[in-house]
C-alpha positions as protocol buffer text, in pm:
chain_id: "A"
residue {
  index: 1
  type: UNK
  ca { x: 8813 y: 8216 z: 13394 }
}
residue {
  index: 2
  type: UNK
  ca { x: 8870 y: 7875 z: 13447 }
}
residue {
  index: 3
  type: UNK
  ca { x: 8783 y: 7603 z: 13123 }
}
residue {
  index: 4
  type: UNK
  ca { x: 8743 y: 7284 z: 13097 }
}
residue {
  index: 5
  type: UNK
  ca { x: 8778 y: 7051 z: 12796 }
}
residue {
  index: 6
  type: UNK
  ca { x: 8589 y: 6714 z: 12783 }
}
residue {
  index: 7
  type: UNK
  ca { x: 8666 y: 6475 z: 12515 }
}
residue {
  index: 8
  type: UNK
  ca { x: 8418 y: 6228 z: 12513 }
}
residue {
  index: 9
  type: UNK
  ca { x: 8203 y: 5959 z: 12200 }
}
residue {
  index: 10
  type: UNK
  ca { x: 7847 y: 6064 z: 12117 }
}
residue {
  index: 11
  type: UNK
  ca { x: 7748 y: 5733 z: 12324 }
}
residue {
  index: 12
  type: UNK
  ca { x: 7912 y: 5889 z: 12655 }
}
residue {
  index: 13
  type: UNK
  ca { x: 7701 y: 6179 z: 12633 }
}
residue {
  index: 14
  type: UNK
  ca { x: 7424 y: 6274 z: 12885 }
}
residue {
  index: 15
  type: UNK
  ca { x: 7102 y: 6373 z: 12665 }
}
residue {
  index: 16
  type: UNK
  ca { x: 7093 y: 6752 z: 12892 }
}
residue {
  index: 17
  type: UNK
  ca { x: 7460 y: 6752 z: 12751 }
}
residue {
  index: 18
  type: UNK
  ca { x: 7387 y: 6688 z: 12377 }
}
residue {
  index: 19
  type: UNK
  ca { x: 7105 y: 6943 z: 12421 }
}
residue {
  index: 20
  type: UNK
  ca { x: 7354 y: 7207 z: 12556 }
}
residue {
  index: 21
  type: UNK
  ca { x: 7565 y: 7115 z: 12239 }
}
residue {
  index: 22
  type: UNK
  ca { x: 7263 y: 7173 z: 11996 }
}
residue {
  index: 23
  type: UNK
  ca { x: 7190 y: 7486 z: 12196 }
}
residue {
  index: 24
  type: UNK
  ca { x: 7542 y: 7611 z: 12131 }
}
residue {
  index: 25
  type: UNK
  ca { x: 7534 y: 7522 z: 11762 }
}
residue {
  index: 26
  type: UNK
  ca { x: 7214 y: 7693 z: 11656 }
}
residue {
  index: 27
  type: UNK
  ca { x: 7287 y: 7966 z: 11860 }
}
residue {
  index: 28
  type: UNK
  ca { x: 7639 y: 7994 z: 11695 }
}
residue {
  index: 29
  type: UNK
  ca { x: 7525 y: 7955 z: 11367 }
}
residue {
  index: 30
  type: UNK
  ca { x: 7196 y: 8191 z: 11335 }
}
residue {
  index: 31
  type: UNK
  ca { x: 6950 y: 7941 z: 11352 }
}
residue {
  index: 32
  type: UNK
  ca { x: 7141 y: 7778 z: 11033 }
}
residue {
  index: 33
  type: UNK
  ca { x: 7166 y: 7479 z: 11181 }
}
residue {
  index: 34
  type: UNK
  ca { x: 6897 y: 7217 z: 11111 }
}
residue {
  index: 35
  type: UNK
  ca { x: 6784 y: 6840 z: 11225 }
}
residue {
  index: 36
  type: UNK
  ca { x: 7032 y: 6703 z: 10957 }
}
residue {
  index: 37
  type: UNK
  ca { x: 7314 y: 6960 z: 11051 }
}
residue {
  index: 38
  type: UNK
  ca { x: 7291 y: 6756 z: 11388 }
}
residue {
  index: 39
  type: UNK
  ca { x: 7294 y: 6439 z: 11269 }
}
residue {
  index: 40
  type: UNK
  ca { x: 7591 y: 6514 z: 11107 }
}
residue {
  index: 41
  type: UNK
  ca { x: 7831 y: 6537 z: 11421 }
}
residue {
  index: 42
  type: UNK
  ca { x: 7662 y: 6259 z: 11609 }
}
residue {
  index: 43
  type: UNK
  ca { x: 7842 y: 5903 z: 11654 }
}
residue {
  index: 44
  type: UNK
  ca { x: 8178 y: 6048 z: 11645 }
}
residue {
  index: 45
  type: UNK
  ca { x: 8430 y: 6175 z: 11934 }
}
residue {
  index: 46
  type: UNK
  ca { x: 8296 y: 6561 z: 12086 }
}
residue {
  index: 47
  type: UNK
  ca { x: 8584 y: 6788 z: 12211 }
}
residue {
  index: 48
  type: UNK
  ca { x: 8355 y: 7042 z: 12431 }
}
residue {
  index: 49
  type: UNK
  ca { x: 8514 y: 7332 z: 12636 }
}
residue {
  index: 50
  type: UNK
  ca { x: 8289 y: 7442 z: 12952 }
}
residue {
  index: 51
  type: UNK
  ca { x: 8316 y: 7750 z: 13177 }
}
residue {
  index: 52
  type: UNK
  ca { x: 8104 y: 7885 z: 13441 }
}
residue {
  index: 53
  type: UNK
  ca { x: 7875 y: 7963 z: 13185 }
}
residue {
  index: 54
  type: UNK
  ca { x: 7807 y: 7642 z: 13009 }
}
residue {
  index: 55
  type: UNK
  ca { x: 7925 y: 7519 z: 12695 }
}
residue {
  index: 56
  type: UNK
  ca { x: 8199 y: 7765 z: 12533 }
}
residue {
  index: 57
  type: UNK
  ca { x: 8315 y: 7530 z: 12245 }
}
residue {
  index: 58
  type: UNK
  ca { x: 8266 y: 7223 z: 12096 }
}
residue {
  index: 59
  type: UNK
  ca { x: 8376 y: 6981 z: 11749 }
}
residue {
  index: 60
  type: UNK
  ca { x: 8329 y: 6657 z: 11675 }
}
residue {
  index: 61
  type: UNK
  ca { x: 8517 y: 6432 z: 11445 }
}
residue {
  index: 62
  type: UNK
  ca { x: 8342 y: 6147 z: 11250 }
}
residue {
  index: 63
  type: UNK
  ca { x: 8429 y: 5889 z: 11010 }
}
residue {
  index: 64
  type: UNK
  ca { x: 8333 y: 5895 z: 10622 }
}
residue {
  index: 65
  type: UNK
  ca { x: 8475 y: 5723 z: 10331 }
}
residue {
  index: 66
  type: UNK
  ca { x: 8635 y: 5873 z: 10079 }
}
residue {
  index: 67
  type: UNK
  ca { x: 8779 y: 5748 z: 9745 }
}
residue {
  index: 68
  type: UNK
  ca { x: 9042 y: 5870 z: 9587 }
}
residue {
  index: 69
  type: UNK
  ca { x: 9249 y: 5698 z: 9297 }
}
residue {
  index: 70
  type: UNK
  ca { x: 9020 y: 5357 z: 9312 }
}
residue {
  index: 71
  type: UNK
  ca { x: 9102 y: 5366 z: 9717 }
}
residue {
  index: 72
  type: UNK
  ca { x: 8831 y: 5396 z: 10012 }
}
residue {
  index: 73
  type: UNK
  ca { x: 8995 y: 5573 z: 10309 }
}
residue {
  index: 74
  type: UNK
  ca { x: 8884 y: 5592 z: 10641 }
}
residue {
  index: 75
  type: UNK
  ca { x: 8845 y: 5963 z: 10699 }
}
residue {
  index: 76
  type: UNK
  ca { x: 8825 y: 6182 z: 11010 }
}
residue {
  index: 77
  type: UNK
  ca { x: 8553 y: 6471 z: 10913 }
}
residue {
  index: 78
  type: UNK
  ca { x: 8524 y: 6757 z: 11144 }
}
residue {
  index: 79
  type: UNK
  ca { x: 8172 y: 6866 z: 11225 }
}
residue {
  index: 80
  type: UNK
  ca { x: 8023 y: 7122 z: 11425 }
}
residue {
  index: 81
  type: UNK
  ca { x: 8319 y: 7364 z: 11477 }
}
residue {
  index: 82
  type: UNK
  ca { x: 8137 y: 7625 z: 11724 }
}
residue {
  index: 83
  type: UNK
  ca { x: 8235 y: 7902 z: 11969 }
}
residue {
  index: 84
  type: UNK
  ca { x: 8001 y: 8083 z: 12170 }
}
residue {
  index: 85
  type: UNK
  ca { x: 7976 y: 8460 z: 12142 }
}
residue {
  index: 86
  type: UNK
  ca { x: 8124 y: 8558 z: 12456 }
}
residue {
  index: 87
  type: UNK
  ca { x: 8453 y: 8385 z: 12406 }
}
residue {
  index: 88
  type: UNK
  ca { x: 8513 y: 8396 z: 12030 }
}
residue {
  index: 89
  type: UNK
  ca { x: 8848 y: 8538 z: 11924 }
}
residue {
  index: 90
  type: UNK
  ca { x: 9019 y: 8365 z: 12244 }
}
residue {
  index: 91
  type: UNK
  ca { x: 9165 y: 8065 z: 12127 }
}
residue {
  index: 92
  type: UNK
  ca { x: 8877 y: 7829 z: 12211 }
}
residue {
  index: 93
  type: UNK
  ca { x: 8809 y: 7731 z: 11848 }
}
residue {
  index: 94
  type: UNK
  ca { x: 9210 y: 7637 z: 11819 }
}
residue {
  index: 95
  type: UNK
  ca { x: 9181 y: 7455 z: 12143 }
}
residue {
  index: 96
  type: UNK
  ca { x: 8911 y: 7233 z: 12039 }
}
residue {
  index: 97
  type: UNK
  ca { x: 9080 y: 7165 z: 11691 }
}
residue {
  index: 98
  type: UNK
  ca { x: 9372 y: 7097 z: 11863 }
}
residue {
  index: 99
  type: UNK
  ca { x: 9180 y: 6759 z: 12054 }
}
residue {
  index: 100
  type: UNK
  ca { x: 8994 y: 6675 z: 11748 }
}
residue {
  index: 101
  type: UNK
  ca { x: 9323 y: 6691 z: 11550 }
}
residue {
  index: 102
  type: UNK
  ca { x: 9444 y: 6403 z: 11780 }
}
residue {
  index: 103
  type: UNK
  ca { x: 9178 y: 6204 z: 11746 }
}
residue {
  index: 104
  type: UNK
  ca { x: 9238 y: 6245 z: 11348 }
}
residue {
  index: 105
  type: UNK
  ca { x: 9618 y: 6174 z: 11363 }
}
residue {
  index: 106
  type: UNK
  ca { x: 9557 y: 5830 z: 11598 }
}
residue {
  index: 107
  type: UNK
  ca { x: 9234 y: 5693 z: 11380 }
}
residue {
  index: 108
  type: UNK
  ca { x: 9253 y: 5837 z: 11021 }
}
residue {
  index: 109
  type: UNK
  ca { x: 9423 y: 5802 z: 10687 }
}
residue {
  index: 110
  type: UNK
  ca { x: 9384 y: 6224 z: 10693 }
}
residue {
  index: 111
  type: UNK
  ca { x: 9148 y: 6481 z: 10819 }
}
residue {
  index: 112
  type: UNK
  ca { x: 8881 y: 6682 z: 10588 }
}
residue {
  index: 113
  type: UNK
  ca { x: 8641 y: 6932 z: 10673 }
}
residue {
  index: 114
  type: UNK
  ca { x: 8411 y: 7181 z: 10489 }
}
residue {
  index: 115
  type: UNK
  ca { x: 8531 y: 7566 z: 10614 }
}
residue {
  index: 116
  type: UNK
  ca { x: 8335 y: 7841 z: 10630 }
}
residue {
  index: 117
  type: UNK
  ca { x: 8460 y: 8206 z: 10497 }
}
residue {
  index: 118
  type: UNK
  ca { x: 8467 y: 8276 z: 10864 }
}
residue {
  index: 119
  type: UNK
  ca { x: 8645 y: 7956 z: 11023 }
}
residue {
  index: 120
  type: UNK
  ca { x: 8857 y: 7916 z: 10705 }
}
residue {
  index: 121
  type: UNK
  ca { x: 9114 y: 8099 z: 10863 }
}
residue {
  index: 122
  type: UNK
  ca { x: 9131 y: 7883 z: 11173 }
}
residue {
  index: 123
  type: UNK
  ca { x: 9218 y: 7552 z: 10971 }
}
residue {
  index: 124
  type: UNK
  ca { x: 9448 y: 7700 z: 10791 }
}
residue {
  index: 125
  type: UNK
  ca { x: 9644 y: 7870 z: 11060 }
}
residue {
  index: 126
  type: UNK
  ca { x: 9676 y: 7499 z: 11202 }
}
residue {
  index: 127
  type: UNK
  ca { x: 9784 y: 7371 z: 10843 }
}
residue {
  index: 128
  type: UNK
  ca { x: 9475 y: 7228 z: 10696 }
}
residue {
  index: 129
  type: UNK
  ca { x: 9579 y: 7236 z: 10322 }
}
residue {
  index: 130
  type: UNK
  ca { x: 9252 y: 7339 z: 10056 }
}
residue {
  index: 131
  type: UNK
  ca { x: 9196 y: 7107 z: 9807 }
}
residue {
  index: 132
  type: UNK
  ca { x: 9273 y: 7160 z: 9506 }
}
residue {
  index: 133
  type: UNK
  ca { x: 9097 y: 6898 z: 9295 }
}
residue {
  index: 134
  type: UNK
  ca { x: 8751 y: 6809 z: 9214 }
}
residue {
  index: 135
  type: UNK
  ca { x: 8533 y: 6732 z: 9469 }
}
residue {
  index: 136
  type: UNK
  ca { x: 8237 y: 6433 z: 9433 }
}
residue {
  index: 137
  type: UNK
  ca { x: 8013 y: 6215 z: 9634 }
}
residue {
  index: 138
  type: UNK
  ca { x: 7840 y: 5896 z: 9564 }
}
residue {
  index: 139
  type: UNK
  ca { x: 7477 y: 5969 z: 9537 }
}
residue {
  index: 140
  type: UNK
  ca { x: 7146 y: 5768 z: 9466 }
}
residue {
  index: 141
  type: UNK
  ca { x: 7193 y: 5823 z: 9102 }
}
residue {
  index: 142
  type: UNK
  ca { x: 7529 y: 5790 z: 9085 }
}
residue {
  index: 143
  type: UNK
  ca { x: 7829 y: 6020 z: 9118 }
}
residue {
  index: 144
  type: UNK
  ca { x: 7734 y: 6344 z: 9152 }
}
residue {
  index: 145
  type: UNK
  ca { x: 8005 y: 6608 z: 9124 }
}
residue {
  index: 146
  type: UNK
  ca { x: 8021 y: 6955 z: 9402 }
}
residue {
  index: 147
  type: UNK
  ca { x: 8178 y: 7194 z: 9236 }
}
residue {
  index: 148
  type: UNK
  ca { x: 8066 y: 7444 z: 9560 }
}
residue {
  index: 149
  type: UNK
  ca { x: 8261 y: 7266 z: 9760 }
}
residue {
  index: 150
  type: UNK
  ca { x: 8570 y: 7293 z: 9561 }
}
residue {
  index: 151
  type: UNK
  ca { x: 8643 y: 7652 z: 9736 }
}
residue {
  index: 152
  type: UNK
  ca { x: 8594 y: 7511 z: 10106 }
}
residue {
  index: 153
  type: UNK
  ca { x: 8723 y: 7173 z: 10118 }
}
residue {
  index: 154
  type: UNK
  ca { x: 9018 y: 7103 z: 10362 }
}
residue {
  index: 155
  type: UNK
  ca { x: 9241 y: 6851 z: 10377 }
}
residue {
  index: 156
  type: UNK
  ca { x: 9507 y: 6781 z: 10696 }
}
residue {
  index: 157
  type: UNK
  ca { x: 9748 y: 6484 z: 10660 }
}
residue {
  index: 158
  type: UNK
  ca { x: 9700 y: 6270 z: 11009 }
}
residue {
  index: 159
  type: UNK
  ca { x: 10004 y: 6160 z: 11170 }
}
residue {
  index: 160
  type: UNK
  ca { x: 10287 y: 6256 z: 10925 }
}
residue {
  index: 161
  type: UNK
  ca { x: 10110 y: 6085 z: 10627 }
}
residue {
  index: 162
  type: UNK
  ca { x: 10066 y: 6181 z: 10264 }
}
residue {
  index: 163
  type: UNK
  ca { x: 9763 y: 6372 z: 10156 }
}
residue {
  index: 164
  type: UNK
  ca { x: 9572 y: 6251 z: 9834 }
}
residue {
  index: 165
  type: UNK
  ca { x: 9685 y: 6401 z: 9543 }
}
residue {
  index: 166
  type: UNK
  ca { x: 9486 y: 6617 z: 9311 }
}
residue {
  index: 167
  type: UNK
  ca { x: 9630 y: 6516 z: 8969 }
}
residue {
  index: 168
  type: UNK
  ca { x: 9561 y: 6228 z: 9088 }
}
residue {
  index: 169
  type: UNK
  ca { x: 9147 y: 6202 z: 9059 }
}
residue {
  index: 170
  type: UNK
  ca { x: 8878 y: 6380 z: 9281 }
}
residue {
  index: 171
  type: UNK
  ca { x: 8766 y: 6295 z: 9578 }
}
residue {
  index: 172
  type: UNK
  ca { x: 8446 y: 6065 z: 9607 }
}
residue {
  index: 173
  type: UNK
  ca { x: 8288 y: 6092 z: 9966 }
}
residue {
  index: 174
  type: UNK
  ca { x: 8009 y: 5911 z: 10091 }
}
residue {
  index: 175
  type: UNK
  ca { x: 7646 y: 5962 z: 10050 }
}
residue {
  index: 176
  type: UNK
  ca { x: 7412 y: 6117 z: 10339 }
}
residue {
  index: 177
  type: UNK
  ca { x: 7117 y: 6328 z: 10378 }
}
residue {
  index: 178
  type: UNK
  ca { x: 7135 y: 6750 z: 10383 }
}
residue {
  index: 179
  type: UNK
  ca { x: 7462 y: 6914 z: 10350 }
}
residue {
  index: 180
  type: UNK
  ca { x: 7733 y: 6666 z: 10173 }
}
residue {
  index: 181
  type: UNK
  ca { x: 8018 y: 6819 z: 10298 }
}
């Protein structure tokens, strides 16, 4: 079985391609996966694995702000982390990581992402660090504070540089509609 990895911007993609993607990611995650979920992972660099079958895996990497200590960083946030069923538990997921990480490590201060209990695993077998500090976003009304995603909130230093500190203040992420993090 032969696969092939396309790394490729949102802007690059073919809409029967971005509808194989969707396809993928409701399929993968039980019909969890809603208009917002999508808008999520759009406008950012897709790493998508094909095989005979269509789309096997596919990520996507995106920019957000965070502040941390009275400093905005430019963040690389990893979206959309899906394997089909047919080919999970074959190294597709790390595969995938492994071209997002990239893009992280050449464009980012660091890397964050929000695991799953079921993908949590993954990250941290390619040394995505859980943070270990409060965890906010700027909101309408102000800051609001996300104390659920205290438990799920990865951090990867990109390129050899240091990751935020916790004692040092939370981390403030940007604003946007659905699922903060």
């Amino acid at each position: 079985m032969t696969d092939s990895l396309r790394i490729a911007h949102t802007c690059e993609l073919l809409p029967a391609e971005l509808d194989a993607v969707r396809a993928l990611l409701e399929a993968a995650f039980d019909g969890d996966f809603g208009d917002e979920d999508w808008d999520h992972c759009l406008g950012g660099v897709h790493a998508r694995l094909t095989d005979e079958h269509g789309i096997a895996a596919h990520g996507s990497v995106i920019m957000r702000r965070v502040v941390h200590a009275g400093r905005a960083h430019r963040v690389g946030y990893v979206e959309a982390v899906a394997v089909r069923a047919d080919r999970r538990r074959q190294g597709l997921g790390g595969r995938v990581m492994a071209a997002l990480e990239e893009v992280v490590d050449a464009a980012y201060a660091f890397g964050a992402l929000s695991a799953s209990d079921e993908g949590a695993e993954l990250y941290r077998s390619r040394g995505w660090q859980l943070w270990n500090g409060r965890v906010e976003a700027y909101g309408p009304d102000g800051v609001r504070h996300l104390p659920d995603e205290e438990d799920s909130t990865y951090l990867r230093p990109a390129a050899g540089r240091a990751l935020p500190a916790p004692e040092a203040g939370a981390l403030l992420f940007d604003w946007r509609d659905g699922d903060l993090l």
